[in-house]
Structure formats: C-alpha cells, structure tokens
VOPAGU-2260 file (C-alpha; in pm, 1 decimal, decimal comma):
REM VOPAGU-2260
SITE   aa  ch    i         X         Y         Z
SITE  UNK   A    0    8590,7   -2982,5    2003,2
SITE  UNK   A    1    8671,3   -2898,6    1655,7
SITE  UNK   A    2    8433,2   -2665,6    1626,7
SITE  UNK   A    3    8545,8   -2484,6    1921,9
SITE  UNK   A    4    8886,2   -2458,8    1802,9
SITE  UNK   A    5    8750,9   -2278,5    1476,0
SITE  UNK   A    6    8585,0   -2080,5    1700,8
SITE  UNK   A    7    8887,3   -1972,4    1900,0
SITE  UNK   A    8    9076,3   -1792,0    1584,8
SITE  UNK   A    9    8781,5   -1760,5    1348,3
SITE  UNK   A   10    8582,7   -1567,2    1549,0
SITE  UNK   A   11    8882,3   -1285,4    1602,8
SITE  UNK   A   12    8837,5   -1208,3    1240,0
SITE  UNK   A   13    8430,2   -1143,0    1254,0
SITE  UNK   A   14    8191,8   -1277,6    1077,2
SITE  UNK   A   15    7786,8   -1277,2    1084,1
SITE  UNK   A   16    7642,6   -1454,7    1375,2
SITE  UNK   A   17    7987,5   -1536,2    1578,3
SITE  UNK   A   18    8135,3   -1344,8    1871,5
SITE  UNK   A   19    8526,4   -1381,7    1973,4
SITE  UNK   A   20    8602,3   -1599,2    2269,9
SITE  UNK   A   21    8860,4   -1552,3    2550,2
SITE  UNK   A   22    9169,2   -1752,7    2615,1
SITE  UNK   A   23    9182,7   -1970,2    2952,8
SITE  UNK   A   24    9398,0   -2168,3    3164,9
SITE  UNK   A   25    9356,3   -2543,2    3284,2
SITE  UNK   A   26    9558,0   -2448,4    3600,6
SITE  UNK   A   27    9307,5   -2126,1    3659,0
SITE  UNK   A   28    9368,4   -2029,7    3985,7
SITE  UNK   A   29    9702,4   -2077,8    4001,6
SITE  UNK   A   30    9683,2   -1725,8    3853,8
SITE  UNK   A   31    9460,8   -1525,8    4077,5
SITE  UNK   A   32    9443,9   -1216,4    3916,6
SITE  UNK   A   33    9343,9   -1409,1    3572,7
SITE  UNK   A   34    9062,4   -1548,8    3724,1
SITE  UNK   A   35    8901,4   -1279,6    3964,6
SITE  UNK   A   36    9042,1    -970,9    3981,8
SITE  UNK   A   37    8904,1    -990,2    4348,5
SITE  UNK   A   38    9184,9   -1178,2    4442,1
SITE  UNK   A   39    9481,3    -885,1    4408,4
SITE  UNK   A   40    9642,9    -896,9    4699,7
SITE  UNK   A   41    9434,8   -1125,6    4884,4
SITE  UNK   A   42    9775,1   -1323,6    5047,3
SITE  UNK   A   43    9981,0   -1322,8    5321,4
SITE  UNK   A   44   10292,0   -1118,9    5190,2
SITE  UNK   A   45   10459,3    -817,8    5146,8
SITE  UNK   A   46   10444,8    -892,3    4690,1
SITE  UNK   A   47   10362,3   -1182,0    4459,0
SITE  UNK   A   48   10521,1   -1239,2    4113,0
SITE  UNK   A   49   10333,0   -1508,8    3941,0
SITE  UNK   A   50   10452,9   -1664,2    3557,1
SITE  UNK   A   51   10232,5   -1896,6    3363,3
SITE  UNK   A   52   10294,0   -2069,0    3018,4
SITE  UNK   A   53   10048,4   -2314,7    2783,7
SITE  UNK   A   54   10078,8   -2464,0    2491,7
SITE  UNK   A   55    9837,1   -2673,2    2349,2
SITE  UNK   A   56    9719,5   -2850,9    2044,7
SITE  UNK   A   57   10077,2   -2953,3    1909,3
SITE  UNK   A   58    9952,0   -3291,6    1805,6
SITE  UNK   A   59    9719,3   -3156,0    1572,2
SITE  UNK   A   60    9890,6   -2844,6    1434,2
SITE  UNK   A   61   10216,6   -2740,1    1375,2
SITE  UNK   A   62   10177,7   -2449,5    1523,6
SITE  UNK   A   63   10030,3   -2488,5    1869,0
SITE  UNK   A   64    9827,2   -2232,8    2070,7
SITE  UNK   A   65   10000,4   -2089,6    2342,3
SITE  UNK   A   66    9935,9   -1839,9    2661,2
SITE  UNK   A   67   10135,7   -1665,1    2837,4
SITE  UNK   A   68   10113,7   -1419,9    3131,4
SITE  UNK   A   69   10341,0   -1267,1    3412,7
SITE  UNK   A   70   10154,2   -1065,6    3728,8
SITE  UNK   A   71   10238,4    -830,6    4007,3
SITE  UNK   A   72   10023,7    -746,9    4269,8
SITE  UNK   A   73   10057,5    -658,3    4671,1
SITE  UNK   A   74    9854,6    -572,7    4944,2
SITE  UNK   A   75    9847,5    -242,4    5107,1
SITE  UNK   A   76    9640,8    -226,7    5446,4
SITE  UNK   A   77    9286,2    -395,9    5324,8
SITE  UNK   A   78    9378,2    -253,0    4926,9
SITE  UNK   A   79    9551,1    -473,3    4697,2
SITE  UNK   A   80    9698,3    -357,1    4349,7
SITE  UNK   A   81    9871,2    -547,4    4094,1
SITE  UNK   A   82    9920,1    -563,2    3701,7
SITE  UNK   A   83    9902,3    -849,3    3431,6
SITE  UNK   A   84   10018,0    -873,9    3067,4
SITE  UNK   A   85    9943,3   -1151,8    2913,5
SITE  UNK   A   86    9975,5   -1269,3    2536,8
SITE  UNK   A   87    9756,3   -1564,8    2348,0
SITE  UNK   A   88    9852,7   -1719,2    1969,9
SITE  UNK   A   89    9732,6   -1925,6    1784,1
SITE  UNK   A   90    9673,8   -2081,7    1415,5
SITE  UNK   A   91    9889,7   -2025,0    1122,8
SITE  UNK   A   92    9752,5   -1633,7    1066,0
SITE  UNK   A   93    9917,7   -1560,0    1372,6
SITE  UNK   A   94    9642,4   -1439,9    1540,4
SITE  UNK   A   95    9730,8   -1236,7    1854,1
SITE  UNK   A   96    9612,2   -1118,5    2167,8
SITE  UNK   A   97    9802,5    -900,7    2373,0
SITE  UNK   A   98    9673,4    -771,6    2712,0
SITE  UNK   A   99    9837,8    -553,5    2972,4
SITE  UNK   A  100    9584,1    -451,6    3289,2
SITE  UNK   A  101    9581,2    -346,5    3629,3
SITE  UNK   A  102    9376,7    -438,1    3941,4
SITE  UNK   A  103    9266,8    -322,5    4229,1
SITE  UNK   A  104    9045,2    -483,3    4521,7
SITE  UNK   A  105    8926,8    -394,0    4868,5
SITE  UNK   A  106    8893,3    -719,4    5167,3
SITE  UNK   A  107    8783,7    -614,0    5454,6
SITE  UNK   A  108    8625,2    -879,3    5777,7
SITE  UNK   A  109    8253,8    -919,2    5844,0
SITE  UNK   A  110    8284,0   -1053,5    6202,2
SITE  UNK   A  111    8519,2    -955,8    6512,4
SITE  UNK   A  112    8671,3   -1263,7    6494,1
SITE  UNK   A  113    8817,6   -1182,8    6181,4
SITE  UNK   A  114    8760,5   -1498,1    6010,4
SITE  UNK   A  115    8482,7   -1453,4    5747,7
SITE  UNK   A  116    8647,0   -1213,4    5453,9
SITE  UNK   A  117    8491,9   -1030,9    5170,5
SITE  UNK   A  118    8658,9    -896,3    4871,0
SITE  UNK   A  119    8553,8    -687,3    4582,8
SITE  UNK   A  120    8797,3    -580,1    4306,8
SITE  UNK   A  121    8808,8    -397,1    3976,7
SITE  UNK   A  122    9041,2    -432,9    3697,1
SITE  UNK   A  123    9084,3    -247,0    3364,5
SITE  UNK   A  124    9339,9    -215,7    3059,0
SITE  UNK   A  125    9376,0    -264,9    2688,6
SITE  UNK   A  126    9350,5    -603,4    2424,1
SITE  UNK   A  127    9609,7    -528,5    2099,7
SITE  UNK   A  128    9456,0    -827,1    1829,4
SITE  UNK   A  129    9620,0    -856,7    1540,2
SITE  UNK   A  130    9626,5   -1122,9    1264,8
SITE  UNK   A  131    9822,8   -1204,9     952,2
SITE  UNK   A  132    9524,5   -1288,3     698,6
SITE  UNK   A  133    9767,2   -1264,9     424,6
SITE  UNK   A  134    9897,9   -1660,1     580,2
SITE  UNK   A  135    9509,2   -1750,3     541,6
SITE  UNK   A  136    9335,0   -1964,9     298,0
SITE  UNK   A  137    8995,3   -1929,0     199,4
SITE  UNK   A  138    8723,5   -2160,3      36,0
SITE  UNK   A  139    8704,7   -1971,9    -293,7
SITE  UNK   A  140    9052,7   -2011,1    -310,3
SITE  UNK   A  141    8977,7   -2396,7    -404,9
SITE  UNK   A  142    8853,1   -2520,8    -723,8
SITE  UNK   A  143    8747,7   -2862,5    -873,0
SITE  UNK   A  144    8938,7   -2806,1   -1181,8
SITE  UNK   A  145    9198,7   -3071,7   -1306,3
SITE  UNK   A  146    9060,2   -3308,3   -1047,1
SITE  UNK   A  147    9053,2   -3025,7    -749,5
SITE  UNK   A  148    9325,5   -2763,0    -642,7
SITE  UNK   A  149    9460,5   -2486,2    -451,5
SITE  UNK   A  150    9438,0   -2150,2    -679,1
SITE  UNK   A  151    9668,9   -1943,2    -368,5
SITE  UNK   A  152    9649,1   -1621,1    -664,8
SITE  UNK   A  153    9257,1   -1598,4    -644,8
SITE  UNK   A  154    9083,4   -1385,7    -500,4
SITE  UNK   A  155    8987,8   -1468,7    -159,6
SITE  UNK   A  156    8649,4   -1247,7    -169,4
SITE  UNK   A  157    8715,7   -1132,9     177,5
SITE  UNK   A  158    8750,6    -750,4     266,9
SITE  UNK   A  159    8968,9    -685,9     574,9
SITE  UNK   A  160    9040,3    -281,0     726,8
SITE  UNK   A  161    9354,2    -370,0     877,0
SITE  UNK   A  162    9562,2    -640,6    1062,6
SITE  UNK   A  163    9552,9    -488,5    1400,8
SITE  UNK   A  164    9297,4    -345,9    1668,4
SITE  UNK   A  165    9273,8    -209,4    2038,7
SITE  UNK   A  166    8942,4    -285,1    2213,8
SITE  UNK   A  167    8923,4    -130,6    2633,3
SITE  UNK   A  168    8887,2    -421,8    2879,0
SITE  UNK   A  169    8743,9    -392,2    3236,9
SITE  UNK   A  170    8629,1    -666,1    3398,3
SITE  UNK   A  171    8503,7    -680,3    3794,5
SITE  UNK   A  172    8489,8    -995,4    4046,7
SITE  UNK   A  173    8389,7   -1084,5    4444,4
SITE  UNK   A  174    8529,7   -1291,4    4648,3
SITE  UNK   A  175    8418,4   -1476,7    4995,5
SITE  UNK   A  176    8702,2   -1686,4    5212,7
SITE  UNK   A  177    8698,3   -1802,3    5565,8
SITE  UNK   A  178    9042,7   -1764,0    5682,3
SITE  UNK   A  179    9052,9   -1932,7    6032,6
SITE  UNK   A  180    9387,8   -2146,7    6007,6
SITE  UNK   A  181    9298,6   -2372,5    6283,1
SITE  UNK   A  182    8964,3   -2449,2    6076,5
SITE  UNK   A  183    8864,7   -2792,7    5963,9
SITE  UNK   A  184    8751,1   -2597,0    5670,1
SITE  UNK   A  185    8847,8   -2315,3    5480,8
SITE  UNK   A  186    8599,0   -2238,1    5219,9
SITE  UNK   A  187    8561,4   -1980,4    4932,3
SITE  UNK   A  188    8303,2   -1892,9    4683,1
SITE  UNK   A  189    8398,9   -1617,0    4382,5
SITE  UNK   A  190    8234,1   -1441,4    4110,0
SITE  UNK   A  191    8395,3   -1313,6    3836,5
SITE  UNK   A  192    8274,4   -1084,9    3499,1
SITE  UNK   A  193    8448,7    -964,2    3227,8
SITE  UNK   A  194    8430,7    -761,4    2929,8
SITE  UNK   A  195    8193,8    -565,5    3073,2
SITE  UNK   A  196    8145,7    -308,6    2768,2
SITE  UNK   A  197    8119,5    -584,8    2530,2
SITE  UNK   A  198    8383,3    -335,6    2294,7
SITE  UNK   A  199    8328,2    -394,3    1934,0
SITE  UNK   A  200    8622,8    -620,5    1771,6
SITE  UNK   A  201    8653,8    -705,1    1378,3
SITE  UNK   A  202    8896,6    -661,4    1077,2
SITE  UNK   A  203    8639,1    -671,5     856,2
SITE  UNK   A  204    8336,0    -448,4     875,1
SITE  UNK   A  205    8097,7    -669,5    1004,6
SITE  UNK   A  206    7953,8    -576,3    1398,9
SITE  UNK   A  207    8121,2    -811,2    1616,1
SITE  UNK   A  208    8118,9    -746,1    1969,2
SITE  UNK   A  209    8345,3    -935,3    2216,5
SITE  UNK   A  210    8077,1   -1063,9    2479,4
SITE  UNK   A  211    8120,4   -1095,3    2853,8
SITE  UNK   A  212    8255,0   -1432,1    2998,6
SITE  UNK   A  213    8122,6   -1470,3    3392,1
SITE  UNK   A  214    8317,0   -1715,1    3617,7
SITE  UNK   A  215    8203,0   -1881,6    3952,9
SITE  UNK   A  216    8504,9   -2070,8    4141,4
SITE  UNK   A  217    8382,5   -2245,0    4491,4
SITE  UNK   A  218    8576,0   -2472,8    4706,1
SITE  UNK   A  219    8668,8   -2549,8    5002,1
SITE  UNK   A  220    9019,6   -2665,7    5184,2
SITE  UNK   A  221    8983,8   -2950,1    5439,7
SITE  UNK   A  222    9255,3   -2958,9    5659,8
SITE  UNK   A  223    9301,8   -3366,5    5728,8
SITE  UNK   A  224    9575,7   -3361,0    5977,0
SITE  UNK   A  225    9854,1   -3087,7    6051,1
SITE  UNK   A  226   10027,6   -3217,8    5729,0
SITE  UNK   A  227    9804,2   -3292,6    5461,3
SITE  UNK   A  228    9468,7   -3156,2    5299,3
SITE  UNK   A  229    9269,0   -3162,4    5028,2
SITE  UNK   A  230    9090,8   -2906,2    4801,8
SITE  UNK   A  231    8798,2   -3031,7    4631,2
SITE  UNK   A  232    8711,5   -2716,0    4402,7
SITE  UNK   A  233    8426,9   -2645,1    4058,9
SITE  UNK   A  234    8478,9   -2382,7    3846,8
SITE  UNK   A  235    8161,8   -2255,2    3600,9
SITE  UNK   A  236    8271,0   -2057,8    3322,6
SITE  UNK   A  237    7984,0   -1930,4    3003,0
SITE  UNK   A  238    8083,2   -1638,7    2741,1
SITE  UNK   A  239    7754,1   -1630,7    2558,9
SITE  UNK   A  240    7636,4   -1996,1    2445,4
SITE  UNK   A  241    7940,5   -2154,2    2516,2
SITE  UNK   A  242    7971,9   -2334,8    2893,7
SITE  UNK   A  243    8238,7   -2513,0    3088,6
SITE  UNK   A  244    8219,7   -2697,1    3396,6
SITE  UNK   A  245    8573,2   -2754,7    3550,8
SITE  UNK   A  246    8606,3   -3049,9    3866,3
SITE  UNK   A  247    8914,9   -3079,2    4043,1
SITE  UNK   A  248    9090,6   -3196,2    4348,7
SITE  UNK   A  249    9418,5   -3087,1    4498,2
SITE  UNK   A  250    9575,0   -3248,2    4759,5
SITE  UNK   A  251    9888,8   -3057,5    4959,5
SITE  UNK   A  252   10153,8   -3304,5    5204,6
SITE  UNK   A  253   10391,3   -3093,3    5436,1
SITE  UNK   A  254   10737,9   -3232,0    5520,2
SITE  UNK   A  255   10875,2   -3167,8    5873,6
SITE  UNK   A  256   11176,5   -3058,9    5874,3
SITE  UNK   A  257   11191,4   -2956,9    5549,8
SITE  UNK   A  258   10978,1   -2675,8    5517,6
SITE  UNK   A  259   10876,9   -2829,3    5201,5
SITE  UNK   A  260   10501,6   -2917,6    5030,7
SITE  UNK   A  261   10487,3   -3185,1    4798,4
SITE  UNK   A  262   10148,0   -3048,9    4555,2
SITE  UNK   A  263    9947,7   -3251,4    4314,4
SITE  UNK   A  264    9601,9   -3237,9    4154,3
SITE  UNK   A  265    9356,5   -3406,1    3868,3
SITE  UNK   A  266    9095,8   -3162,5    3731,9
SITE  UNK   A  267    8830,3   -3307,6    3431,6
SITE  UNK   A  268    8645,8   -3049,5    3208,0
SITE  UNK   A  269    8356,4   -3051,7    3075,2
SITE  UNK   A  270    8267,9   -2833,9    2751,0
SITE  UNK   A  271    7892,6   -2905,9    2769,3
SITE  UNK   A  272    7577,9   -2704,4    2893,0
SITE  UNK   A  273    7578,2   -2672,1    3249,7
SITE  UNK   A  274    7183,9   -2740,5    3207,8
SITE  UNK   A  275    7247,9   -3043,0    3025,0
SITE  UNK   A  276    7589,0   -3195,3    3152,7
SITE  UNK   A  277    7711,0   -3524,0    3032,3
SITE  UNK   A  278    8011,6   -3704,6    2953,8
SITE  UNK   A  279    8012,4   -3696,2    2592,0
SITE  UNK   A  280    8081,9   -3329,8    2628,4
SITE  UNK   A  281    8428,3   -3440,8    2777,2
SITE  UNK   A  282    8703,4   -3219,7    2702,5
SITE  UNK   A  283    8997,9   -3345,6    2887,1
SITE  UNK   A  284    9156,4   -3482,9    3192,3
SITE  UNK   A  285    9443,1   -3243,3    3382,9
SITE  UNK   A  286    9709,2   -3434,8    3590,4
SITE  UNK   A  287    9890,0   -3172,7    3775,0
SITE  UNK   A  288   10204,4   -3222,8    4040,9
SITE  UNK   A  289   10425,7   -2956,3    4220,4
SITE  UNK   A  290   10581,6   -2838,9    4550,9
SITE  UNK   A  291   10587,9   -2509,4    4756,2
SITE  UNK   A  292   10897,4   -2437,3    4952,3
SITE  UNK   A  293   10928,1   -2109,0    5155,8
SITE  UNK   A  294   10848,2   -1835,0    4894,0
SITE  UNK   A  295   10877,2   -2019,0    4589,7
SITE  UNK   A  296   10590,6   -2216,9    4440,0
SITE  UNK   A  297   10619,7   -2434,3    4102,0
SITE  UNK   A  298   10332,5   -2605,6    3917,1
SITE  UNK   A  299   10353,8   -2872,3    3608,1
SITE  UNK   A  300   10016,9   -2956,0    3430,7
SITE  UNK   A  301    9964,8   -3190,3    3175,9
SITE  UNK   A  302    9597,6   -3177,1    2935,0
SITE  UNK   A  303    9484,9   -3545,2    2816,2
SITE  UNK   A  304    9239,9   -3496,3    2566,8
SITE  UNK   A  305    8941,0   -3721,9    2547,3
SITE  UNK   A  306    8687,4   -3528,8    2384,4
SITE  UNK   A  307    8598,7   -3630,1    2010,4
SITE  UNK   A  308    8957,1   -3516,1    1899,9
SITE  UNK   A  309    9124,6   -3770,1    2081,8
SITE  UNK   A  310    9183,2   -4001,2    1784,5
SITE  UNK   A  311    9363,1   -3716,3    1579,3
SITE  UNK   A  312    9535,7   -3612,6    1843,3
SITE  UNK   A  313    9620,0   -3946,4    2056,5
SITE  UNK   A  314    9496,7   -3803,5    2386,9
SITE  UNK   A  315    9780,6   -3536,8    2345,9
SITE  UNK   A  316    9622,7   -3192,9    2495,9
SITE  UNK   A  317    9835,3   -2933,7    2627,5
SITE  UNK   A  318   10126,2   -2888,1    2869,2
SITE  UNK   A  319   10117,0   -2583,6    3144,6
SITE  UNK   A  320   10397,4   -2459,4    3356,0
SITE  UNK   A  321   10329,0   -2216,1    3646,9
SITE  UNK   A  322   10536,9   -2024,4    3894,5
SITE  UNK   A  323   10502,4   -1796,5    4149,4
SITE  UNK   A  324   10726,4   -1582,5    4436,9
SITE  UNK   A  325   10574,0   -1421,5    4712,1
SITE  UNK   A  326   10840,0   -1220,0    4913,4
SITE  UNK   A  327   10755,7   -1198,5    5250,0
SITE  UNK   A  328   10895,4   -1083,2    5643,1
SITE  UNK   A  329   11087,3   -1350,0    5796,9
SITE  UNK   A  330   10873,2   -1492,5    6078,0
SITE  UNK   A  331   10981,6   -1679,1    6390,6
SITE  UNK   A  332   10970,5   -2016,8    6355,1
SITE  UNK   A  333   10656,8   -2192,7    6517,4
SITE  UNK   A  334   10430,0   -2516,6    6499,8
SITE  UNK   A  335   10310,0   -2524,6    6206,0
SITE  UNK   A  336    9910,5   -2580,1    6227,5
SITE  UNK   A  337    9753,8   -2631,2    5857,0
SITE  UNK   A  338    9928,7   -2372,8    5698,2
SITE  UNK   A  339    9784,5   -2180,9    5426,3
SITE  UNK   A  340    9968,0   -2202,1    5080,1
C-alpha cells in the first residue's frame, strides 16, 4: 500500500520505468459518467446533476488526498450528453489534476420487447497537472554529517521544465442492461477504456506516457419483494501492472407511504493481481449507507483500511460523500412494482 501511494504523486513527476496512475472512487458508480462514459444519459429523466467528494489518507498525512467532481448529463431521444470536471490533490507538492470533459453515448433496444439495452458512448476533454516541486524534498538533500541532517539549500539534482502541463483525454466505454421492471433480475455488464492515446505527461524530460486504465463493472439487481433488493456487483479495474478487484453488495428498502428508500452497502477491495488474488492484497473495507427520496439521492461512504498500512493509520481510510438530482416529469401516482433507482 505504501508503495502505491508513492506511486500515486511520484509518478506525476516522471521518472525512468514508472507511468502516472489515475485517481478513483470507492463509491464508483455512484458517478456514472466517471466510470463508463456509456452511461450518459442512460436514466429515466429529463437531467441529472451528480456531486462527489473524497478525502483520504488523513491519518497518515497532514495533508490528505482528495477528489472531487460535479456532472451534467441528459438524455435526448436514444443520445445522451453530459459534462464532468473533476479535480484530484494530493501530497505536500500539491500535485494537481484538473479535468473538465464531455460525453456522449447512443442506447438503443435489441429485442421488440424493449427489454435488453445496449449502449456505446464516447467521451473526450483536457487533464491540467501541475505540481509545486519547490515544497519537495529530495534524497541528496540529506546528509550524514553531524550525526545526519536536512541540507533544504542543496541542490536537489533534479531538472524540472515547468510546474504545469495539459495532456488530451478521450476515453470510450459499452454498456449492456436488461431493463424489464417487473424482472426478478435486472442485470448489467460494462466495459470501460481510457486514455486511449496514452498522451505523454512529465515535468522533467524523461518519456512518460500516461497508460490506459480498462474497467469491467457486472452486476445484477434482484428484486426480493416489491420493497427491497439487493445488488451484488464486481468491478475489475488494471492501468498497466497495477490491478484491483472491487466486491460489493447494496441492498435498497422502500417505505410505503413515504416515497422514501432507505440505501446501504459494504464493498471490500482488493489491490492484488486478478491472476493471483488473495487476501493479503487487502486494501480496505467500504461501509456505505444512504436514502433516495423523489429526485434527490444522498450517499455517505466510509474506507477502513486493512491493508499493511493499517497499523500507521489505525484502520482510518477515507471518507466519501455523494449526491445526485435527477429532475424529472411528474408522473401519476401508481403501484409501485420494484422500482428502479
């Protein structure tokens, strides 16, 4: 886990050998667009606004990485479009990533019945990294004289062409759902690529090239009784050599007469090869809890880190905050029959 966190901010600055990772979000899908860009529009709606903070890593450094990211997006006929900016810091160079894109995707049916639903979508924009290296410190910068110390005047031998950088982004996804409401089942399979140029991203000179990070999501909802289900769901994730496996389960309980939906969830991740996954390569356990009422829908998730960190940090991971309106025509009220969030 350490290693991956030096990974996270080192690897923005290039150097021999390492490529720059991408942020991501325990509470993935709660941010469609984020995670397939297949999914823009893909709702029942007239628009969607969806808001989504993290910040993580407070127990072991005073100043925590954080994401953040706010998204627009609405279907027209079988087109969606939308937009996303999102920003990621961390470390005490105050490295940066900001990222503005839109999206567009195409669903269309692939039976009369209208129940089995393909989507493909396309999405495209602009990453502005920058980092204060001036706030870094450097291993030459330490010397064994007088018993060891921190020389903050020497030179740090490292040769940097500037503080900021703009590499393209465009990134593509597909998406399968069966939308039958009255289903047992409603399941889902996506695939999702991005970075698909691979741009070239350094402040130094070296030839560091952002690779591309693929994402499958499948799940399925099952539809217990007219007021509850449950949403078993994986999530596969690799950007080069490094692989995540996410398992989680979501569970939704309606409220007659309220018109409310009480949420909750636990995910575990797993930051070990998919080929060889075990248990050591634990990352952390996500407790999520919620509740969906008409338009409105409000998400807290909570990281507890038991990976190898755990006894520096005390199982303290990171806390995420979601939100999300989606406006839509007032409806006659009827029986409601395992509706869909």
């Amino acid at each position: 886990m350490i290693k991956r966190l030096l990974f996270i901010v080192l690897a923005g600055v290039g150097s021999h050998g390492v490529s720059a990772q991408d942020a991501h979000l325990s509470m993935y899908d709660a941010a469609p667009i984020f995670l397939n860009p297949a999914m823009t529009g893909v709702f029942e709606g007239d628009w969607r606004l969806h808001a989504q903070y993290r910040t993580q890593w407070r127990a072991v450094n005073y100043k925590p990485y954080t994401t953040a990211l706010v998204s627009f997006d609405a279907p027209v006929k079988k087109w969606g479009f939308g937009g996303q900016i999102s920003n990621f810091r961390a470390g005490i160079g105050n490295y940066n990533v900001l990222q503005g894109t839109i999206s567009a995707a195409y669903t269309t049916s692939i039976d009369k019945s209208r129940n089995h639903n393909i989507s493909f979508g396309i999405q495209g924009g602009v990453n502005q990294k920058s980092l204060e290296y001036q706030l870094l410190t450097y291993d030459n910068q330490y010397s064994t004289n007088n018993g060891g110390e921190f020389v903050g005047t020497a030179d740090p031998g490292e040769s940097f062409s500037g503080q900021k950088l703009i590499v393209p982004v465009v990134n593509a996804g597909f998406l399968y759902f069966f939308a039958k409401q009255q289903s047992k089942l409603n399941p889902f399979i996506g695939i999702s690529a991005f970075n698909l140029t691979e741009p070239r991203e350094t402040f130094t000179n070296f030839d560091n090239k952002l690779p591309m990070r693929f994402y499958g999501h499948i799940g399925t909802r099952i539809n217990i009784a007219e007021t509850f289900y449950l949403l078993p769901k994986v999530l596969y994730m690799k950007q080069k050599e490094f692989e995540e496996v996410t398992l989680a389960l979501d569970a939704g309980y309606y409220l007659k007469g309220s018109d409310l939906y009480l949420l909750g969830g636990i995910v575990y991740r797993n930051s070990g090869l998919l080929s060889s996954f075990s248990f050591q390569n634990s990352d952390a356990m996500i407790v999520t809890i919620g509740a969906k009422m008409d338009a409105f829908i409000a998400k807290i998730g909570y990281d507890i880190n038991i990976s190898s960190l755990s006894s520096a940090s005390g199982g303290r991971g990171g806390f995420e905050l979601s939100f999300t309106y989606m406006k839509q025509k007032k409806k006659p009220k009827t029986e409601k029959i395992c509706p869909r969030l």
